[in-house]
FIKOLKOL-130244 format. One record per residue (C-alpha): residue in one letter; z, x, y; residue number from 1. Coordinates in Angstrom, 1 decimal, padded with zeros to 4 digits. Example, Ala and Ser with C-alpha at 12.3 -4.5 7.8 and 13.67 -1.06 7.14 Angstrom:
+-------+--------+--------+--------+-------+
: lomar :     zz :     xx :     yy : lumpa :
+-------+--------+--------+--------+-------+
:     A :  007.8 :  012.3 : -004.5 :     1 :
:     S :  007.1 :  013.7 : -001.1 :     2 :
+-------+--------+--------+--------+-------+
This chain:
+-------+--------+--------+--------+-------+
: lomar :     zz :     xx :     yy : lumpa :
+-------+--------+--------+--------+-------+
:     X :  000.0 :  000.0 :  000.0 :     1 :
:     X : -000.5 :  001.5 :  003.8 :     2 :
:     X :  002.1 :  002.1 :  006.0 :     3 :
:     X :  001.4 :  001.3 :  009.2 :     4 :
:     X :  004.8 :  002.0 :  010.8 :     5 :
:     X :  003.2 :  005.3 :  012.2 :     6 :
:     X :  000.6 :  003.2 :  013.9 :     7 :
:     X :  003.2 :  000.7 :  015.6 :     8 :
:     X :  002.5 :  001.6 :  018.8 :     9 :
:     X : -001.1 :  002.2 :  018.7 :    10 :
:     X : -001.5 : -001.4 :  016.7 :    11 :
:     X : -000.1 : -003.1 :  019.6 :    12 :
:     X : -002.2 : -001.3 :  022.0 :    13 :
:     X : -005.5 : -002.0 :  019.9 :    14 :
:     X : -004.2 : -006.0 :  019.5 :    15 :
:     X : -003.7 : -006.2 :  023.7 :    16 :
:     X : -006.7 : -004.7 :  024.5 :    17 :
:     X : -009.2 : -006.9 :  022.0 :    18 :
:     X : -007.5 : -009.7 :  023.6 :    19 :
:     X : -007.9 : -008.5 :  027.4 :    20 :
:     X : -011.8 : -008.2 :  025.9 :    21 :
:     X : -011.9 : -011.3 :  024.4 :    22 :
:     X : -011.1 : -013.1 :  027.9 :    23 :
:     X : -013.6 : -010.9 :  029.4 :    24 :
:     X : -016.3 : -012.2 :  026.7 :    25 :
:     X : -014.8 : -015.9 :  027.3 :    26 :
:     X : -015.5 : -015.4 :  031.0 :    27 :
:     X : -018.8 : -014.1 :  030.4 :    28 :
:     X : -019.8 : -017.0 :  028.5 :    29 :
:     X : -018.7 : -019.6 :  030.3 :    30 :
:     X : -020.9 : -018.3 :  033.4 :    31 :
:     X : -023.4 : -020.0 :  031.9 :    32 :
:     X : -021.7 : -023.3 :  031.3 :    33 :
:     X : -020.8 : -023.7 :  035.2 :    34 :
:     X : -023.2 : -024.4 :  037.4 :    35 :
:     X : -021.8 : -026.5 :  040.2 :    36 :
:     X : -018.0 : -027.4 :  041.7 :    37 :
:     X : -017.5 : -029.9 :  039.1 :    38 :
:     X : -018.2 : -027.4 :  036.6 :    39 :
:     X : -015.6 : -024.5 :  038.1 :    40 :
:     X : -012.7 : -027.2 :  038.6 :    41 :
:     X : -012.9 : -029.6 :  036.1 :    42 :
:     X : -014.9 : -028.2 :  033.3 :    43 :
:     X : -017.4 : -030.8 :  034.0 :    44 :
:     X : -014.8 : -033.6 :  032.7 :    45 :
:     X : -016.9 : -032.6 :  029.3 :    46 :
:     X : -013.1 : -031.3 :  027.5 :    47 :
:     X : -012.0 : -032.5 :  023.7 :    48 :
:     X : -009.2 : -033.3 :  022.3 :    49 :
:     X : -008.1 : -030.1 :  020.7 :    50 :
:     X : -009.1 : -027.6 :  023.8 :    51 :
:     X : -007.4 : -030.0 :  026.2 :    52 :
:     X : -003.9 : -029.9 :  024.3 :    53 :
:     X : -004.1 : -026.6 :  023.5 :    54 :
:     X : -004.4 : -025.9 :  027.0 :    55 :
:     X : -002.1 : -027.9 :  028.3 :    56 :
:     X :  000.8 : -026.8 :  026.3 :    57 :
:     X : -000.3 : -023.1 :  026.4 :    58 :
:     X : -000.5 : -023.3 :  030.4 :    59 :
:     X :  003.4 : -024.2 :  030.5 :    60 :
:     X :  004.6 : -022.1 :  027.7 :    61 :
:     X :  004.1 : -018.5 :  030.0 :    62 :
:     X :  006.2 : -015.5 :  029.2 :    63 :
:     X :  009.6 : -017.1 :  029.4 :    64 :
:     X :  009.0 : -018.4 :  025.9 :    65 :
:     X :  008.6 : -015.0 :  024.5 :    66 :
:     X :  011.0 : -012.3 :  026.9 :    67 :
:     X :  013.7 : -015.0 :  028.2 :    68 :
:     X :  014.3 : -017.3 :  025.7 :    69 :
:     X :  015.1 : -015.0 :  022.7 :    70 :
:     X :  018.0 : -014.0 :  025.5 :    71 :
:     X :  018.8 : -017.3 :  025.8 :    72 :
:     X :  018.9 : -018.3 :  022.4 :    73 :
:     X :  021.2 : -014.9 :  021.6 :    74 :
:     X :  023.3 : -015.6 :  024.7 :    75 :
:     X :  023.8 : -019.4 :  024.3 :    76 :
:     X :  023.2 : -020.9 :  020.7 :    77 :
:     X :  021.6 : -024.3 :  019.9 :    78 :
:     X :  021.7 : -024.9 :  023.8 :    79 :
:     X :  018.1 : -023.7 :  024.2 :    80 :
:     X :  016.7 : -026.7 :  021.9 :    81 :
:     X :  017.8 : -029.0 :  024.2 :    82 :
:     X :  014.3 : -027.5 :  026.1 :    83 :
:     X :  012.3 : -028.4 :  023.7 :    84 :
:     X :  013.7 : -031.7 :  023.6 :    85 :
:     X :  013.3 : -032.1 :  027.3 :    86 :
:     X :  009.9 : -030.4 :  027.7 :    87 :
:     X :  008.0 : -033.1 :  025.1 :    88 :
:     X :  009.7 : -035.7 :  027.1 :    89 :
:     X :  008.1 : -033.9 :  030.3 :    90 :
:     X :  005.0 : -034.3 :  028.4 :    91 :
:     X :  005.7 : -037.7 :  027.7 :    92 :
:     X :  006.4 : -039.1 :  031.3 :    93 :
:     X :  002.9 : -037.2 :  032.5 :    94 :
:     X :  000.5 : -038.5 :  030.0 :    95 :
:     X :  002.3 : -042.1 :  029.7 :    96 :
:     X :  002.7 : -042.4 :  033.7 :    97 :
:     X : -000.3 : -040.5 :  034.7 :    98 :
:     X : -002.8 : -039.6 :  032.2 :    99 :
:     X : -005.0 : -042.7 :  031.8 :   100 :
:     X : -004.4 : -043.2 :  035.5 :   101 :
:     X : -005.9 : -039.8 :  036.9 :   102 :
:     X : -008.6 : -039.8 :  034.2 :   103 :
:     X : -009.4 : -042.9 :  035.5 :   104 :
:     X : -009.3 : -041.9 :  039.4 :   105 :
:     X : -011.7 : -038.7 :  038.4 :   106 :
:     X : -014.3 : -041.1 :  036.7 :   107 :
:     X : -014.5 : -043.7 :  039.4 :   108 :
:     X : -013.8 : -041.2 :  042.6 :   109 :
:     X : -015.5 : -038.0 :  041.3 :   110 :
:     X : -012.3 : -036.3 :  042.0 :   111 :
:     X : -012.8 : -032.6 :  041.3 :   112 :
:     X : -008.9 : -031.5 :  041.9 :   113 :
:     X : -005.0 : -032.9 :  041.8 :   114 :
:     X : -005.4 : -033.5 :  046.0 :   115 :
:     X : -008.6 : -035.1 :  045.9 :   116 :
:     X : -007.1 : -038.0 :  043.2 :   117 :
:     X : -003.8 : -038.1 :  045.7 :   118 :
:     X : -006.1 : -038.7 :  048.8 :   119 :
:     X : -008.1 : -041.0 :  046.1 :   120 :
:     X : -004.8 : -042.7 :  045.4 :   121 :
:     X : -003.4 : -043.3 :  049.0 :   122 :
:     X : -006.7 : -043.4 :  051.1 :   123 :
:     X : -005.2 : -041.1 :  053.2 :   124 :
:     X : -006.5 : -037.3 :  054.0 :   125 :
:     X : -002.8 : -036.1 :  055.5 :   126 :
:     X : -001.8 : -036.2 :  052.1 :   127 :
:     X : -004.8 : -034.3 :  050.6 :   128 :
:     X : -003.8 : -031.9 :  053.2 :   129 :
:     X : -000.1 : -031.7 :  052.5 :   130 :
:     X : -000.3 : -031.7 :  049.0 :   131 :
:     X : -003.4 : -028.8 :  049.1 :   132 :
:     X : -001.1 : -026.3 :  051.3 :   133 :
:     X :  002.1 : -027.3 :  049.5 :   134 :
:     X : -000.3 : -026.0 :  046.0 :   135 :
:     X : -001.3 : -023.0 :  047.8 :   136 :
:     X :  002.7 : -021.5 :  048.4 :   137 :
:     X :  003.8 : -023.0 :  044.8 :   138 :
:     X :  000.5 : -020.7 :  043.9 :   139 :
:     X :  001.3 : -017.8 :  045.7 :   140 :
:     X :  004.6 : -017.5 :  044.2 :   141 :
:     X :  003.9 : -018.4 :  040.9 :   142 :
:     X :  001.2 : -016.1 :  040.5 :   143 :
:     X :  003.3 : -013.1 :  041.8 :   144 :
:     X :  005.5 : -013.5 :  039.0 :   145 :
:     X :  003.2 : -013.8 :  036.3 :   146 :
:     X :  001.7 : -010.7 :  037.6 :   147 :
:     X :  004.4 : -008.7 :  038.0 :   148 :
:     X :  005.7 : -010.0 :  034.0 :   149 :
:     X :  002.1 : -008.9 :  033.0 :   150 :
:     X :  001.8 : -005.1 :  034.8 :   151 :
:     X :  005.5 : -004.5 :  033.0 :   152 :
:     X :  004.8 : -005.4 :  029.7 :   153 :
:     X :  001.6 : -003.4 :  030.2 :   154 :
:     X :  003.7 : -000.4 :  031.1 :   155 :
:     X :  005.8 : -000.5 :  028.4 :   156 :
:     X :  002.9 : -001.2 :  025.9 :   157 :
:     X :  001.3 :  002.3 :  027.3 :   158 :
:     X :  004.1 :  004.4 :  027.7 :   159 :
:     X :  004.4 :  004.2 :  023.9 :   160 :
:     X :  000.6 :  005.3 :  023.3 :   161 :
:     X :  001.3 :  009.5 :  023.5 :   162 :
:     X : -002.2 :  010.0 :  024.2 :   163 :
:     X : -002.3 :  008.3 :  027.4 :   164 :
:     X : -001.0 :  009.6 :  030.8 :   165 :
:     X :  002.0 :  008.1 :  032.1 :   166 :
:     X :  000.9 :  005.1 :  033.7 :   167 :
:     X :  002.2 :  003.6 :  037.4 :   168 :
:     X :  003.6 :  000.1 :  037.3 :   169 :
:     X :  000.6 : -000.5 :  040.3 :   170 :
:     X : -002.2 :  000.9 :  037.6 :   171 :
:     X : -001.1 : -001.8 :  035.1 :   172 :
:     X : -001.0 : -004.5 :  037.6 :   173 :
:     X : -004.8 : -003.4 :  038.8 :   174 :
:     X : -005.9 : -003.6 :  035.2 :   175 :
:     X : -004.0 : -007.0 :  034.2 :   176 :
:     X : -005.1 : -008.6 :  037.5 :   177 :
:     X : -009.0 : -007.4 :  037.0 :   178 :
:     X : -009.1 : -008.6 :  033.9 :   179 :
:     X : -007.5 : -012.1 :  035.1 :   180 :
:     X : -009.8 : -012.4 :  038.1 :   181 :
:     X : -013.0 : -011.6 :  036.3 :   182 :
:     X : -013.0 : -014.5 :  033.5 :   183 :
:     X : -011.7 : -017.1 :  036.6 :   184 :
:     X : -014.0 : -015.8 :  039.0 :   185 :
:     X : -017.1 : -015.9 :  036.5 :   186 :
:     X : -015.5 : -019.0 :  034.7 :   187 :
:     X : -014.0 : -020.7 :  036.9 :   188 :
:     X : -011.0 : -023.4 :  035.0 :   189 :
:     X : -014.1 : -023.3 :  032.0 :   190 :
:     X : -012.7 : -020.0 :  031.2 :   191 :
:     X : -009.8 : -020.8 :  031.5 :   192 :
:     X : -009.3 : -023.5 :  029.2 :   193 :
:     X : -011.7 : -022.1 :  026.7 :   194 :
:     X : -009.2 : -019.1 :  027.0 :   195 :
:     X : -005.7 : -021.2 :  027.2 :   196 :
:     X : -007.1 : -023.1 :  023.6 :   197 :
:     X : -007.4 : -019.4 :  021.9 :   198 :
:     X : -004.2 : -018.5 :  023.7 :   199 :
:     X : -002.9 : -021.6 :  022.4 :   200 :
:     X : -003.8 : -020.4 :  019.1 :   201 :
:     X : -002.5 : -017.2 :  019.3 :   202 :
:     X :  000.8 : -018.1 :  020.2 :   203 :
:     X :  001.4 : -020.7 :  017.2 :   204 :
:     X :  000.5 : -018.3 :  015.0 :   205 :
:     X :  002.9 : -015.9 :  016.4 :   206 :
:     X :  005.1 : -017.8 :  016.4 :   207 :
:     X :  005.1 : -019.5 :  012.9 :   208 :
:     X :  004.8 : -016.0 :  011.3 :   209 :
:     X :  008.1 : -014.3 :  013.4 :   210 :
:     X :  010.0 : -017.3 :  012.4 :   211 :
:     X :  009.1 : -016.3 :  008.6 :   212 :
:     X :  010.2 : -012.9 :  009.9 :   213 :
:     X :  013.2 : -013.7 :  011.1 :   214 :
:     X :  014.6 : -015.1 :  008.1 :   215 :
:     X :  013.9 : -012.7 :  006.0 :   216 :
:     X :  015.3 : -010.0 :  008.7 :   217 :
:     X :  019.0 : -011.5 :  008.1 :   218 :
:     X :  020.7 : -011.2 :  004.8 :   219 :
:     X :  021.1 : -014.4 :  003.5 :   220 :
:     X :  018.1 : -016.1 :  005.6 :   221 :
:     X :  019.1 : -019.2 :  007.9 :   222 :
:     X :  021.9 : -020.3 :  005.9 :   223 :
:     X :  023.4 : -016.3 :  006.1 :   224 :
:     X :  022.4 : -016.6 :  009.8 :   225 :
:     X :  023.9 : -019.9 :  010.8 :   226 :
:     X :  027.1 : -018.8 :  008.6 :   227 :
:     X :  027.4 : -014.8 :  010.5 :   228 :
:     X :  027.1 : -017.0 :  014.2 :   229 :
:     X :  030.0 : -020.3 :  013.3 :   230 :
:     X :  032.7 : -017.1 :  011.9 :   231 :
:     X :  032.0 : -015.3 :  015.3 :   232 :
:     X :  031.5 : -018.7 :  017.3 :   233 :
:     X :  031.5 : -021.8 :  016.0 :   234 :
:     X :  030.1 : -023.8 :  019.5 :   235 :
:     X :  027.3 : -021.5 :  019.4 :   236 :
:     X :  026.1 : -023.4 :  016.1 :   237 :
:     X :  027.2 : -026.7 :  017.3 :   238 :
:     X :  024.6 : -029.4 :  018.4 :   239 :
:     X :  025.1 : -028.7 :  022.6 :   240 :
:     X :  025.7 : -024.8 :  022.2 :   241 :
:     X :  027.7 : -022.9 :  024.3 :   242 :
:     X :  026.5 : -024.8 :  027.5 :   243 :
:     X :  027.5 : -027.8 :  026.6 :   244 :
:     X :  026.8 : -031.5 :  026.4 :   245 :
:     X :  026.6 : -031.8 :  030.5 :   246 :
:     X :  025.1 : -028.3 :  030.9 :   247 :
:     X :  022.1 : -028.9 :  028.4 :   248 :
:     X :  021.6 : -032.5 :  029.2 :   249 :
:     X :  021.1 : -031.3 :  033.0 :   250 :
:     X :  018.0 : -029.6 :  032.1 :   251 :
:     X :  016.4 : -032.7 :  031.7 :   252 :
:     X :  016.2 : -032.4 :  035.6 :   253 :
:     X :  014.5 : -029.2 :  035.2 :   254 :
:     X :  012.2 : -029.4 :  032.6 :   255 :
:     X :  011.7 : -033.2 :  032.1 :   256 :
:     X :  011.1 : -033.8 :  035.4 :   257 :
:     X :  010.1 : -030.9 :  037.0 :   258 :
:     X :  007.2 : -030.2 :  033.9 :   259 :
:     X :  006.2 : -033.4 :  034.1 :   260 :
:     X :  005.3 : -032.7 :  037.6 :   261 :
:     X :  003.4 : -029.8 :  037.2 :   262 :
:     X :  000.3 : -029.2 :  038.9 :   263 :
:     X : -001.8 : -027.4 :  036.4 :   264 :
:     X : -000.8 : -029.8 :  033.9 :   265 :
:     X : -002.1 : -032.6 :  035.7 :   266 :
:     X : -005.1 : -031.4 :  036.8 :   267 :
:     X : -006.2 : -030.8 :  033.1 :   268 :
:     X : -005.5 : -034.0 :  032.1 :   269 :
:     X : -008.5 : -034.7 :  034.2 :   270 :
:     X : -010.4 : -032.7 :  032.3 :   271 :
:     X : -010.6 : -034.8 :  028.8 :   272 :
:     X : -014.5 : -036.2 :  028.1 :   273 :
:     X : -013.1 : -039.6 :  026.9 :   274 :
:     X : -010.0 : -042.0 :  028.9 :   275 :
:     X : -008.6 : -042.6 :  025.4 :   276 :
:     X : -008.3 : -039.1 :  024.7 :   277 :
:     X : -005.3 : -039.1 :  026.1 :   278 :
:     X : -003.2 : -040.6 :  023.3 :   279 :
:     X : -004.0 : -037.8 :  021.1 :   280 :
:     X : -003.8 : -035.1 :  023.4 :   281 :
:     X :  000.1 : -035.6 :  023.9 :   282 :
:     X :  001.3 : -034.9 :  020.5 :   283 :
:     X : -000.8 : -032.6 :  019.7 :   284 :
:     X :  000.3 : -030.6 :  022.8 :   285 :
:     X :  003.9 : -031.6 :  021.7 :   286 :
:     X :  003.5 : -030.0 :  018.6 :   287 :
:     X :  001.6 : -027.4 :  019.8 :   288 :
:     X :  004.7 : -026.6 :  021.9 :   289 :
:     X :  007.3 : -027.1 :  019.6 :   290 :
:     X :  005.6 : -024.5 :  017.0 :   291 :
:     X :  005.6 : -022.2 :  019.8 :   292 :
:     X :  009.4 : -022.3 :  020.4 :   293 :
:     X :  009.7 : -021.1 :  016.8 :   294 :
:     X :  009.3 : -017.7 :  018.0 :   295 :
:     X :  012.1 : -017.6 :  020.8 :   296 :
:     X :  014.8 : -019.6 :  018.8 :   297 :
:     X :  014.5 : -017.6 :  015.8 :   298 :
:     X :  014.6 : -014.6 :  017.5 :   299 :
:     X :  017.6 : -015.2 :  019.4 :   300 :
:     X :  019.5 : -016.5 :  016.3 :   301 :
:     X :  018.2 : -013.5 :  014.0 :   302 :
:     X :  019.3 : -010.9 :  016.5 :   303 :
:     X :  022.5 : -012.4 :  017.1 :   304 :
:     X :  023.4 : -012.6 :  013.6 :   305 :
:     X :  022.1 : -009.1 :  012.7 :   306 :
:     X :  024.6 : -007.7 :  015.8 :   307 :
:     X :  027.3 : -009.8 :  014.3 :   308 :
:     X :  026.7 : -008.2 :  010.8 :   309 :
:     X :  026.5 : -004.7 :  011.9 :   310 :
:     X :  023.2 : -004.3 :  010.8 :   311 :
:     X :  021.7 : -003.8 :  014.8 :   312 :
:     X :  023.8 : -002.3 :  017.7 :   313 :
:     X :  024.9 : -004.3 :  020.1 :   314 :
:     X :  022.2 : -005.2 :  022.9 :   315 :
:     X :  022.7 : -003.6 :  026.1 :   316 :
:     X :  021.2 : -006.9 :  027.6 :   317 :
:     X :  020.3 : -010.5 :  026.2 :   318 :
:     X :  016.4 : -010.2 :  027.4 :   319 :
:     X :  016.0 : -007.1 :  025.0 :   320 :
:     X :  016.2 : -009.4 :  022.0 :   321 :
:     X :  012.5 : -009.8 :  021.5 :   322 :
:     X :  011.6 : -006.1 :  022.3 :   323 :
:     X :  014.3 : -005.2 :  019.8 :   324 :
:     X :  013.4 : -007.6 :  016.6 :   325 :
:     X :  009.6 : -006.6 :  017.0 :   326 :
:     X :  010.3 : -002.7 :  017.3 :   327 :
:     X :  013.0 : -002.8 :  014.2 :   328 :
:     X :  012.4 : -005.9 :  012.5 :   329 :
:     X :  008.7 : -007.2 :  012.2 :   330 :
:     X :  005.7 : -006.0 :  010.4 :   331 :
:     X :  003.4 : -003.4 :  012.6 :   332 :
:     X :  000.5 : -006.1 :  013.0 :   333 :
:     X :  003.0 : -008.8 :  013.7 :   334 :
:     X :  004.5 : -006.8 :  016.6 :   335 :
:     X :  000.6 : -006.6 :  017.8 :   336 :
:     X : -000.2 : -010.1 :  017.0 :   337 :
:     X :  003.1 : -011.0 :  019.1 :   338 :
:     X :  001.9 : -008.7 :  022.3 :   339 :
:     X : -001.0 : -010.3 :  022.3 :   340 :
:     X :  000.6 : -013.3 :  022.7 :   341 :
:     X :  002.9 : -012.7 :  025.1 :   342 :
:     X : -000.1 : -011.5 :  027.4 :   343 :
:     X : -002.0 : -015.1 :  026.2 :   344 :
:     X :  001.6 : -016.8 :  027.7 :   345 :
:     X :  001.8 : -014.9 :  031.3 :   346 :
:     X : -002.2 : -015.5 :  031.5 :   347 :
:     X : -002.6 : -019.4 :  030.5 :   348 :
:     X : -000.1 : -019.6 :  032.9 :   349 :
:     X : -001.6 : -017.8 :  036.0 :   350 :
:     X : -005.3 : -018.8 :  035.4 :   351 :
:     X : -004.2 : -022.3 :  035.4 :   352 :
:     X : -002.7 : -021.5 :  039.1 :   353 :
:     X : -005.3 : -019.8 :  040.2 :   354 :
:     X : -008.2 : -022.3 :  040.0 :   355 :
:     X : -005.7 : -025.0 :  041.7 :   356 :
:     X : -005.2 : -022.5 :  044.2 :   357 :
:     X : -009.0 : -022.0 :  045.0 :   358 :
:     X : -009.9 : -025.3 :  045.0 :   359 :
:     X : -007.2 : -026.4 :  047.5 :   360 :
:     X : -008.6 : -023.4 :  049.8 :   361 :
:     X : -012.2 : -024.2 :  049.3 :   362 :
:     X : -012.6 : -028.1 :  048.1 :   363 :
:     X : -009.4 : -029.6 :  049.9 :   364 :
:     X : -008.2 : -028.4 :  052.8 :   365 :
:     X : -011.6 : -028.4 :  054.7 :   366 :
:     X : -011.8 : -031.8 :  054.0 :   367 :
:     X : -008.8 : -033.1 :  054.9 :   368 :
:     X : -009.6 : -031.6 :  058.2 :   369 :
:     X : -013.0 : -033.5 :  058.3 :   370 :
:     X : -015.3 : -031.1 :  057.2 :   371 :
:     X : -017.0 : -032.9 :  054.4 :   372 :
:     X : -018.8 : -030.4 :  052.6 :   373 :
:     X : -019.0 : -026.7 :  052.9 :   374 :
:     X : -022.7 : -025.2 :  051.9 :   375 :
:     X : -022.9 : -023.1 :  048.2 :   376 :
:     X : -018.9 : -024.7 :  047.8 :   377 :
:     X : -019.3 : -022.6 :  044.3 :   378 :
:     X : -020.3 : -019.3 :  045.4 :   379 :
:     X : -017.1 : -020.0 :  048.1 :   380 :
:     X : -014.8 : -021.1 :  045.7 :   381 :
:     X : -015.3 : -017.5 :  043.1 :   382 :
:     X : -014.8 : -015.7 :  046.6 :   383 :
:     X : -011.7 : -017.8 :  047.2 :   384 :
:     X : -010.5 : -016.8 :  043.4 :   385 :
:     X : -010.9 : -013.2 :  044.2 :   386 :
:     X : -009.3 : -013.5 :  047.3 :   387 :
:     X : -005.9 : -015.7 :  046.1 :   388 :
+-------+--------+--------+--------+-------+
C-alpha cells in the first residue's frame, strides 16, 4: 500500500490548486453562456433544481463551517446543533415567505436583482436606492472577511510546501482575489453558481468522509466519544450544551432570522427556471446543509474527546481544532479533499456578494436616480466586479 503521509503537504497543495483551476475553467465557460445583463445577474432565470440548492446552501455555509465551528463544537458541546436547527428554519421562512413571491416578481417585472423586485414590490425607487447602497456596505465588509479568511489559509497551505519561498500574507490575497475576480468577472453570477453547485459538492463529501474519520480517530467511536466528554462534563453532552436552553434558543435571532434575510440567498431564489421549483429546492438545500455540518460537529467532539483521553495535547486555542484533526488524524487525501473545501466555503460565499454588489453599482443605483439605462450595462457591470 503507498504511504502518502510524506506527501501531506504537497497533497493539499495539488488539491487547492486543481480547485482554484477548476473555477478558472468554470469562469471560462460560462463566458460563453452570458451574453447580456440578465445573463451576468440572474443566470438567465434558466437554473435547475439541483444547481440552485446547491448553491444556495453552499453560499451561506462560508468558512465558519470549517475553521470556527469545530471551535465551537470543542468549546461548547451539543450547543452548536441548535445552528443547524435554526439555519433550515432560516431556510424555511425564505423560501415559504419569499420564494414563489420573488420568482414571481422576476417573471412578471423582469427583475434582474434583490432592489429591482423591492422597487418592483413597493413602486417606489427610494427604496431601490436605499436597499442598493445599504447592499453595497454589507458587501464591502463581507467581502473583506472572506478575503482576508482566504489569503491566511493560503499562507499556511504554502508555508508547508519546502520548495516554495516564504510567501507574504498580501501575495496570497493577490492570488485568491485574482482567481475570484476572474471567474465573476468572465461569468458573472453564471459562474458562480455553476461553481457554488461543485463547491456544494465538495463540501458534502468532505464532510461525510471526516465524519467517518472522526469516529474511527476516538477509541471507542461515538459511543467512546460521547462517554470521554459526559465523565469530564456532563452539560457538554446534554441536549442545550454548555450554553444553555436560553443561550442556544437565542440564536434563532441570528441565524433564523438574520439567514433568512440574506441577500445572496434571495437573489438566487430568483434564479430557478420553473415557479414550482421552489418546493424542492428547500430541502434539498436543507439537506445539503445539514451534511455539511457533519464535518464541524464531528470534529469538535472528536478532538475534545481525544484531549480528554490523553491521546492529543491540549489545544492552545479552540479554532485549532480542525487544523489539528486533519494534520494528525485524517487520511493525506482527506486533509486535501477538506482544503479544498474550505477554499469552496470562503468562495461561494464572496462570489455570491460580489455579483449583488456590481449590480447594485451598475443596474440599481443609476436607476433609482432616473437614469434608465446605461449603454453596454454588461461590459460596465464586469468593470464594476473588478473594481468592488
Amino acid at each position: 500500500m503507498i504511504d502518502f503521509e510524506p506527501y501531506r503537504n504537497l497533497i493539499v497543495f495539488v488539491s487547492v490548486a486543481i480547485y482554484m483551476a477548476m473555477c478558472i475553467g468554470v469562469g471560462l465557460w460560462a463566458l460563453r453562456r452570458t451574453k447580456s445583463t440578465k445573463d451576468f445577474f440572474m443566470a438567465g432565470r434558466d437554473l435547475g433544481v439541483m444547481v440552485t440548492a446547491l448553491a444556495v446552501f453552499s453560499s451561506t455555509l462560508s468558512g465558519f463551517g470549517f475553521v470556527g465551528g469545530p471551535g465551537l463544537v470543542y468549546r461548547m458541546g451539543i450547543s452548536s446543533l441548535w445552528m443547524i436547527v435554526c439555519t433550515s428554519i432560516g431556510y424555511s421562512l425564505s423560501f415559504f415567505l419569499l420564494g414563489k413571491r420573488i420568482r414571481l416578481f422576476a417573471e412578471i417585472r423582469e427583475t434582474v436583482s434583490l432592489p429591482d423586485a423591492v422597487a418592483a414590490r413597493y413602486n417606489s425607487e427610494t427604496t431601490r436606492f436605499f436597499t442598493a447602497v445599504a447592499l453595497v456596505l454589507g458587501v464591502f465588509g463581507y467581502l473583506g472577511t472572506q478575503i482576508l479568511a482566504m489569503a491566511t489559509v493560503l499562507k499556511d497551505i504554502l508555508a508547508n510546501i519546502a520548495w516554495l519561498p516564504t510567501m507574504e500574507l498580501h501575495v496570497c490575497m493577490s492570488i485568491s482575489v485574482a482567481v475570484l475576480v476572474f471567474y465573476c468577472v468572465t461569468g458573472g453570477i453564471v459562474a458562480s453558481v455553476y461553481t457554488d453547485m461543485v463547491q456544494g459538492g465538495i463540501m458534502v463529501v468532505a464532510a461525510m468522509l471526516v465524519f467517518a474519520a472522526a469516529i474511527f480517530a476516538v477509541d471507542g467511536g461515538m459511543m467512546g466519544t460521547a462517554t470521554t466528554i459526559m465523565r469530564d462534563d456532563p452539560e457538554a453532552m446534554s441536549p442545550w450544551g454548555t450554553l444553555g436552553i436560553m443561550g442556544c434558543l437565542s440564536w434563532y435571532f441570528l441565524f433564523a432570522l438574520g439567514g433568512a434575510g440574506q441577500p445572496h440567498v434571495i437573489t438566487k431564489l430568483m434564479m430557478n427556471k420553473r415557479i414550482a421549483d421552489a418546493k424542492h429546492i428547500l430541502p434539498v438545500s436543507v439537506i445539503g446543509y445539514s451534511l455539511s455540518a457533519l464535518l464541524w460537529i464531528s470534529i469538535g467532539l472528536a478532538m475534545r474527546a481525544l484531549v480528554l483521553q490523553g491521546d492529543h495535547p491540549e489545544l492552545a486555542s479552540a479554532d485549532d481544532a480542525a487544523p489539528q484533526f486533519l494534520r494528525h488524524y485524517a487520511h493525506p487525501l482527506l486533509a486535501g479533499i477538506v482544503f479544498a473545501g474550505l477554499f469552496a466555503a470562503i468562495m461561494s460565499t464572496a462570489d455570491g456578494f460580489l455579483n449583488i454588489g456590481a449590480a447594485a453599482v451598475v443596474h440599481d443605483i443609476p436607476k433609482a436616480l432616473g437614469i434608465q439605462s446605461i449603454r453596454n450595462e454588461l461590459m460596465w457591470a464586469r468593470i464594476a466586479t473588478l473594481i468592488i
